[in-house]
C-alpha positions in Angstrom: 18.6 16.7 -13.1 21.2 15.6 -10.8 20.9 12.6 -8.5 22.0 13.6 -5.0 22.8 11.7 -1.9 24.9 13.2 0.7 24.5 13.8 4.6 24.3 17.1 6.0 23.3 18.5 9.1 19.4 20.0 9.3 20.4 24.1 9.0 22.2 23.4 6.5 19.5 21.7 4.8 17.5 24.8 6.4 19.8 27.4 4.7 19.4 25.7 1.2 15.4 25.4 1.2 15.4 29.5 2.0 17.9 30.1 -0.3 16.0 28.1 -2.9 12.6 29.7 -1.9 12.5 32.9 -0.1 15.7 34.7 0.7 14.4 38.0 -0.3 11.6 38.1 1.8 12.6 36.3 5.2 12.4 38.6 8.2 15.8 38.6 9.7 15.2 37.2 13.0 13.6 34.2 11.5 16.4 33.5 8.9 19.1 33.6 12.4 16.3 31.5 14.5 17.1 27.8 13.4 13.9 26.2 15.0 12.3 28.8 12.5 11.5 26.9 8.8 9.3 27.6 6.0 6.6 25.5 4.4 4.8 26.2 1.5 1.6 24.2 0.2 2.1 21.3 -2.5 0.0 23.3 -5.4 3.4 26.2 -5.0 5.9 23.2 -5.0 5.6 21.5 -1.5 8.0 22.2 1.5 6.8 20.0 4.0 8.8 19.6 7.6 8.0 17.0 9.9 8.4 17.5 13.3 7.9 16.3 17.1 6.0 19.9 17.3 5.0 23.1 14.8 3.5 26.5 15.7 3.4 28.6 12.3 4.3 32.0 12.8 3.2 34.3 9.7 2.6 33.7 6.0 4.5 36.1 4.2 3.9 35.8 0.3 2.9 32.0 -0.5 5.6 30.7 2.3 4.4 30.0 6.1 6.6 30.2 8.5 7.1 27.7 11.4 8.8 27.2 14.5 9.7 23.7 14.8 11.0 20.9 17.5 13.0 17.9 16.6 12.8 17.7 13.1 13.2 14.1 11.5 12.2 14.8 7.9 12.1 17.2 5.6 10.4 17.2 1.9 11.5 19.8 -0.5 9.8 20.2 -3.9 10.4 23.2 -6.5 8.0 24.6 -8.0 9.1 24.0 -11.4 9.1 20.1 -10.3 12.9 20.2 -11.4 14.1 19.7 -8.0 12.7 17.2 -5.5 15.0 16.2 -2.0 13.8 14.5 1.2 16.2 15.5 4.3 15.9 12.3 6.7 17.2 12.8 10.0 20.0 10.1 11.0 21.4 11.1 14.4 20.7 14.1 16.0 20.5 17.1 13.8 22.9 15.0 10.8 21.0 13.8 8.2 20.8 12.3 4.9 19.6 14.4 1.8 18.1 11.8 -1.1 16.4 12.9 -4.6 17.2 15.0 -7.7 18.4 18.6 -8.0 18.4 21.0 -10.6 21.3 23.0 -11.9 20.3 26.3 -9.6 19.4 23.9 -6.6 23.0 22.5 -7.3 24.4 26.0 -6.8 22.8 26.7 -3.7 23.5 23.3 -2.0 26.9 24.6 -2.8 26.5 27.9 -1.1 24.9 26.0 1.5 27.5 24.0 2.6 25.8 20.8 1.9 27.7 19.7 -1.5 31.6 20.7 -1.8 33.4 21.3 -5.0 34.8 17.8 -4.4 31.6 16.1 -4.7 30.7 18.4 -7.7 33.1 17.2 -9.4 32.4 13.3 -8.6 29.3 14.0 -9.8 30.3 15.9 -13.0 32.4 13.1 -14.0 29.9 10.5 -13.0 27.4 12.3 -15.4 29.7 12.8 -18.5 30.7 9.0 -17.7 27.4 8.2 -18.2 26.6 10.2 -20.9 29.4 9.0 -22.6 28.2 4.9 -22.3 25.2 6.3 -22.9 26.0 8.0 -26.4 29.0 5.4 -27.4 25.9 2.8 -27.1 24.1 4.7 -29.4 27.0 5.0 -31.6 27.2 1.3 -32.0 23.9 0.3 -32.1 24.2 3.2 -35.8 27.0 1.2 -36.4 25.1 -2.5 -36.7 21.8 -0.9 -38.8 24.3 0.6 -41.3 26.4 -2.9 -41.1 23.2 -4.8 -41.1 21.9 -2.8 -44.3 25.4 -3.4 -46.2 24.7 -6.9 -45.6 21.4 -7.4 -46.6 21.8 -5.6 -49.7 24.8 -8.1 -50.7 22.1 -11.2 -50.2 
């Protein structure tokens, strides 16, 4: 998983939970309405928004639909447990998105708006950079058993 930190506005973050959860099924007018988001129960991977005021719509599938009024947080979890973001508002509608995302979350933050190929990349080279210490640590640490062994059998 992929540690993500990054403000974006709240139908942005909107677009990437339905395109993450239920972009087949949404009725059209809900997916143009942006007080409309869904929320789905924690034992189907919790989408939780929090909000001045909620009036659910319609459950459709295992997702209810809600229209919402000033939202100032958001908590997204997949089901697989491979993705889990909290949107928290800042100023307005701009808000900052905190947590870890999965490779196909990745890709529709992307198509969301909400990471750039810029800050992909960052975080590609952030991650191999890692892996990199990460592994060359490991390398090393071989290194002084084997050197370790070669001396002890000389004593």
């Amino acid at each position: 998983m992929v540690k993500i930190e990054v403000k974006t506005t709240l139908e942005r973050f909107r677009k990437f939970i339905i395109l993450n959860t239920c972009k087949s099924f949404i009725p059209p007018s809900y997916f143009k309405d942006p007080s409309i988001f869904p929320e789905r129960d924690q034992s189907q991977g919790l989408i939780y928004i929090e909000a001045v005021s909620k009036i659910d719509l319609d459950t459709i599938r295992n997702i209810k639909f809600t229209k919402v009024a000033e939202v100032l947080g958001i908590i997204y979890k997949s089901k697989s447990g491979n993705t889990d973001l909290r949107w928290r508002q800042i100023k307005g509608v701009v808000g900052k998105v905190v947590g870890e995302a999965s490779p196909n979350s990745i890709v529709n933050m992307i198509e969301a708006g909400i990471l750039t190929k810029n800050s992909v990349k960052k975080m590609l080279e952030q991650f191999t950079s890692q892996l990199s210490q990460h592994e060359g640590g490991e390398i090393e640490e071989e290194r002084d058993r084997k050197s370790n062994n070669i001396d002890n059998n000389l004593l």
